[in-house]
TISETOR-266991 format. One record per residue (C-alpha): residue number from 1; x, y, z. Coordinates in nm, 4 decimals. Layout:
REM residues N
> seq; x; y; z
> NUM; X; Y; Z;
...
REM end
This chain:
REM residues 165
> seq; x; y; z
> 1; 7.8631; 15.0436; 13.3946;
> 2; 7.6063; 15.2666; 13.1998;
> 3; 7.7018; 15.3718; 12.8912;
> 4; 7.5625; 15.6894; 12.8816;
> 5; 7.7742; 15.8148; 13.1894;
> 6; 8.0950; 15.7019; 12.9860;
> 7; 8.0531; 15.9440; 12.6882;
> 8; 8.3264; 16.1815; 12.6066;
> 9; 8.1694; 16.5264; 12.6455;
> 10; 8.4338; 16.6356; 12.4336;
> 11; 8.4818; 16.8360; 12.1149;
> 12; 8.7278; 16.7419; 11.8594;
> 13; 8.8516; 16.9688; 11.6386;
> 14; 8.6539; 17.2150; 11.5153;
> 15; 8.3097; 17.2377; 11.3712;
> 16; 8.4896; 17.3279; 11.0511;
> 17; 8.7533; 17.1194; 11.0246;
> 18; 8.6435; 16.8101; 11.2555;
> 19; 8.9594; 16.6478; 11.3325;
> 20; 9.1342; 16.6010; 11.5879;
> 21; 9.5294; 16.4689; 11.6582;
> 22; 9.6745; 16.3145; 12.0256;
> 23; 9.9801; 16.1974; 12.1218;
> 24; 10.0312; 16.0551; 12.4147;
> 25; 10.3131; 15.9296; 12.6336;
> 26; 10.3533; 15.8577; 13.0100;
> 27; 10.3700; 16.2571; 13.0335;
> 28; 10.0594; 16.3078; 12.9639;
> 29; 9.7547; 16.3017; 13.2077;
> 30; 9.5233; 16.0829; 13.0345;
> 31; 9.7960; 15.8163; 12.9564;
> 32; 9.5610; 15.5839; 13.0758;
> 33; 9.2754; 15.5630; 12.8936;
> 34; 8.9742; 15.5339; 13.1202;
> 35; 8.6377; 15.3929; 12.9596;
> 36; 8.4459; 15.6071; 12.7109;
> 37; 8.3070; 15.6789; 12.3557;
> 38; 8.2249; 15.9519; 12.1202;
> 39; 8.0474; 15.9422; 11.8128;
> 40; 8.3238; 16.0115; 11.6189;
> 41; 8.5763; 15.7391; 11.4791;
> 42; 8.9472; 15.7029; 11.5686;
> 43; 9.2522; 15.5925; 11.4604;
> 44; 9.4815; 15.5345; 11.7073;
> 45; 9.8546; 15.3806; 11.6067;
> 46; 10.0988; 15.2466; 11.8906;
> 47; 10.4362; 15.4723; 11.8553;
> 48; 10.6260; 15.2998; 12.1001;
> 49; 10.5695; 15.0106; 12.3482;
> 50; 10.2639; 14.8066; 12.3671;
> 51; 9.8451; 14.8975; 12.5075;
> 52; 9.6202; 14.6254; 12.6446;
> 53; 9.2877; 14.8160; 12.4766;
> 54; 8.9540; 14.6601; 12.5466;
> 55; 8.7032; 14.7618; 12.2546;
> 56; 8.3250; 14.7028; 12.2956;
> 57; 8.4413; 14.4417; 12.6144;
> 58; 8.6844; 14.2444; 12.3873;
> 59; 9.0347; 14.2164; 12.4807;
> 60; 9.3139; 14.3216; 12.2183;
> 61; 9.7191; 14.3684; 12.2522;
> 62; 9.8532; 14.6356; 12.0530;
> 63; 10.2476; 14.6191; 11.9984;
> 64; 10.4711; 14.8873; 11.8051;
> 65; 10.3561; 14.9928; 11.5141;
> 66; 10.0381; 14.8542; 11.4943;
> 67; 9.7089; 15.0422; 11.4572;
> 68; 9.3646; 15.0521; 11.5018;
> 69; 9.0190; 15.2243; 11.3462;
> 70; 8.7381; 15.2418; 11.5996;
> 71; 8.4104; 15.3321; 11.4631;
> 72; 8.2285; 15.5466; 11.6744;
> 73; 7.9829; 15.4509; 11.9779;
> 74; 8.2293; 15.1878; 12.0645;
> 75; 8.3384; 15.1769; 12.4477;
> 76; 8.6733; 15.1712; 12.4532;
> 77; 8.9691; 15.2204; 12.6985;
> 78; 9.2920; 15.0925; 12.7740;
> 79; 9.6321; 15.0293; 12.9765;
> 80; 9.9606; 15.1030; 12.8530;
> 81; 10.2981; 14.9553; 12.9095;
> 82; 10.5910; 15.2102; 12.8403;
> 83; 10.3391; 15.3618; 12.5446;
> 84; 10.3683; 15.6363; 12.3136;
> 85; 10.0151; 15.6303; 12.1563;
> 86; 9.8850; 15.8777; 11.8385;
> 87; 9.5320; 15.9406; 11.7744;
> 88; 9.3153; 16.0935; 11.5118;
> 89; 8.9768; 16.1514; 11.6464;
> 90; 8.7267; 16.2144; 11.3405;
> 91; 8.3760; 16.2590; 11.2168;
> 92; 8.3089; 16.0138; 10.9734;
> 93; 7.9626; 16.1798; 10.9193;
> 94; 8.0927; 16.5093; 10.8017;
> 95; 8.3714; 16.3297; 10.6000;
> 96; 8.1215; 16.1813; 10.3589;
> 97; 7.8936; 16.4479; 10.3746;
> 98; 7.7562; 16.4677; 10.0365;
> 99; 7.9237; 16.1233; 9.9112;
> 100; 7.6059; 15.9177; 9.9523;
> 101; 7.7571; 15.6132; 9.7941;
> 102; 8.0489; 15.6048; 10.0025;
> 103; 7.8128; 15.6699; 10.3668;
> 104; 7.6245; 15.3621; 10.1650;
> 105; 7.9030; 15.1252; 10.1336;
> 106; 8.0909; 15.2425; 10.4670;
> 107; 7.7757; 15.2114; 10.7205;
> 108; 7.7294; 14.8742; 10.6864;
> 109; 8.1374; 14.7860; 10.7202;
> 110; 8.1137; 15.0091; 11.0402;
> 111; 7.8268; 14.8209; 11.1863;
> 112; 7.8762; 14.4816; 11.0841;
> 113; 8.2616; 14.4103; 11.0860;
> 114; 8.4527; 14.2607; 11.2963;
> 115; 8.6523; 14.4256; 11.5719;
> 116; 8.9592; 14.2776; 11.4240;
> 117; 8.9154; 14.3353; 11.0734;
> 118; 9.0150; 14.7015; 11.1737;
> 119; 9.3676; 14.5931; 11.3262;
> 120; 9.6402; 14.7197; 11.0796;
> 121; 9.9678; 14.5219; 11.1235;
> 122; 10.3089; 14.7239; 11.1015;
> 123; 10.4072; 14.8089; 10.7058;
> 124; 10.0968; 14.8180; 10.5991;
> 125; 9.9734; 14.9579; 10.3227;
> 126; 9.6490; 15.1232; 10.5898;
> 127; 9.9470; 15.1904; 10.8171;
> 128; 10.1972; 15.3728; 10.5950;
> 129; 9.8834; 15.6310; 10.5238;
> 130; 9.7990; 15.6734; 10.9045;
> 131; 10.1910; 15.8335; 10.9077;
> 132; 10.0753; 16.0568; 10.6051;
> 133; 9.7893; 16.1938; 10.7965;
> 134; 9.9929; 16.2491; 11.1035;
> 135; 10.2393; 16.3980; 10.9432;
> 136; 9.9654; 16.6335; 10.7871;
> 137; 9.8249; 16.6870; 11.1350;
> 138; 10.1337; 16.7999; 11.2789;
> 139; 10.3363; 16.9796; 11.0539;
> 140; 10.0042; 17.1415; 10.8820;
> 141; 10.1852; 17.2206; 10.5808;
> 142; 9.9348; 17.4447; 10.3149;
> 143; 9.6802; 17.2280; 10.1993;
> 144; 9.6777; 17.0042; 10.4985;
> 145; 9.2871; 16.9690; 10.5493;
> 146; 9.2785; 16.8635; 10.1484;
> 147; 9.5509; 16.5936; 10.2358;
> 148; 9.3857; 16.5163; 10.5469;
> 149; 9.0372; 16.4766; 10.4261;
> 150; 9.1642; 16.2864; 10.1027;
> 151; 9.4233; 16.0548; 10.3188;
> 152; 9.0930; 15.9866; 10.5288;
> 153; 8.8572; 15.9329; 10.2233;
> 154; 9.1540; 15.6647; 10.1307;
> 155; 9.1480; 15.4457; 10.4074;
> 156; 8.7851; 15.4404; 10.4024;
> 157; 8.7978; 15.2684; 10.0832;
> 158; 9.0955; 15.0417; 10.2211;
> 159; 8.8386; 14.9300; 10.4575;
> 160; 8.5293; 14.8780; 10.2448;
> 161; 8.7506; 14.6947; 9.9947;
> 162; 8.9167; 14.4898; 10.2357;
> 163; 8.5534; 14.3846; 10.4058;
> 164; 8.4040; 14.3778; 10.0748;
> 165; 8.4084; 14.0062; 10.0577;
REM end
């Protein structure tokens, strides 16, 4: 396969707000996931059921509740099994716009990290913020892009501290 030909041509959200939620069930016509990437990041959190993903060619099982950052430029694609999927597709690039020490600390987390140091089990702490930002996302109550871009900033560190070692 050539990764080129697999890219998402795809824009999420909007140049202003660059941010994009899914939710997918067995409804919807790209329940399975074919192949791709984007340059963006995603967090994608299993509602309901399980997904078989493969990420960068390695295999991973995803059961309720459990969830998942991929950083961008990382094939990805997957097969569910009675799934109800959520995704937040962002750019991590405009997030820390302007917040050089945080691009400093993130990048090499992003880069060199494990796959599965970015698997979030059910009631955790990473998880129970995912739901905030959903929640944000799809009720966009006033404020939401603050919460939003704050909730993101959040995990972010989550990560970085949680790699830090």
């Amino acid at each position: 396969m050539r990764y080129i030909e697999m890219r998402e041509n795809r824009e999420h959200g909007t140049p202003e707000f660059p941010y994009a939620y899914y939710i997918v069930s067995e409804t919807h016509p790209r329940y399975n996931m074919i192949y791709h990437w984007h340059a963006e990041c995603e967090i994608l959190f299993v509602r309901a059921g399980s997904l078989s993903l493969s990420l960068d060619g390695q295999p991973f099982h995803l059961s309720e509740g459990d969830c998942i950052l991929m950083t961008g430029g990382k094939v990805h694609g997957g097969v569910p099994d009675h799934c109800v999927y959520e995704c937040l597709v962002f750019d991590a690039d405009s997030l820390l716009n302007g917040a050089g020490v945080c691009s400093e600390e993130f990048a090499p987390v992003a880069e060199l990290s494990s796959v599965s140091d970015f698997i979030f089990k059910p009631g955790s702490l990473f998880n129970e913020t995912v739901q905030k930002i959903f929640a944000f996302m799809k009720e966009k109550p006033g404020g939401y892009h603050f919460f939003v871009r704050g909730e993101l900033l959040n995990l972010l560190g989550m990560v970085v501290s949680r790699n830090a070692v």
